[in-house]
N, C-alpha and C positions, 0 to 999 in steps of 0.2 A: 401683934398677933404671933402667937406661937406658931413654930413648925407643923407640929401635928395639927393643928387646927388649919393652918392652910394647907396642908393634903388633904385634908377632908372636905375643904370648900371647893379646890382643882373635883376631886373625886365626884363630888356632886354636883359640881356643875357638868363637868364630861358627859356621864351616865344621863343625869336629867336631861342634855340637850339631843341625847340619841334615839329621846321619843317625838321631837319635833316632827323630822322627815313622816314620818308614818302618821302623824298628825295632820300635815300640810298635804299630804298624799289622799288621805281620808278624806278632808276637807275638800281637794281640789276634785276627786274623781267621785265620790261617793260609793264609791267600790268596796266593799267591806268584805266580798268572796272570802280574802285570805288570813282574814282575821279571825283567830279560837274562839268565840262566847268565852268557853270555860276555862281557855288561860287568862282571858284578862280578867274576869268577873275574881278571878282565885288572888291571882297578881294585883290587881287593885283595893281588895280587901287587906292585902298583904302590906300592901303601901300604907294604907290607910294607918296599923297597927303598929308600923315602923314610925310614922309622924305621931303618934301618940306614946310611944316608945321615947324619944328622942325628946319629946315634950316633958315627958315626968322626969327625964333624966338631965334635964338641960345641957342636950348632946346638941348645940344650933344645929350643923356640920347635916347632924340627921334631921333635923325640923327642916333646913331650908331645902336640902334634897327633895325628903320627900313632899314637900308640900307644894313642890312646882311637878314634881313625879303623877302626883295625887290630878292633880286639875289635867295633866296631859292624858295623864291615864282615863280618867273619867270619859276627857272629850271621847276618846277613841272606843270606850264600850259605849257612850252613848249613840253613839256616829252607830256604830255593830245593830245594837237594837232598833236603831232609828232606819237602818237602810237595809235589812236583812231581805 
């Protein structure tokens, strides 16, 4: 593995595991109070385009980020909609 390819795997695994807690949070309390609808509904679209990005460009670094980014993201506006 090249250098820059493993900065990019460190970089997105960091970033994707800093949506756990707020996942595990969401999960454990059902409390959705402090959560934006419309930042995450905007941010998760956003993921979304970044893993389809990273796909046509056969950027992994960016597929594998976002695509665990993508299902943490998801839980958490669904969790938003589901408990508002």
């Amino acid at each position: 593995m090249q250098l820059p390819d493993a900065i990019g795997y460190l970089a997105a695994l960091l970033t994707t595991c800093s949506f756990v807690p707020q996942a595990w949070l969401t999960l454990r309390t059902r409390d959705v109070s402090g959560i934006s609808l419309g930042m995450y509904s905007v941010f998760t679209l956003g993921v979304a385009l970044w893993l389809v990005y990273g796909w046509l460009t056969a950027a992994w670094p960016v597929v594998f980020a976002n695509a665990i980014t993508l299902a943490l993201a998801s839980f958490i506006l669904v969790m938003k909609l589901r408990f508002r």
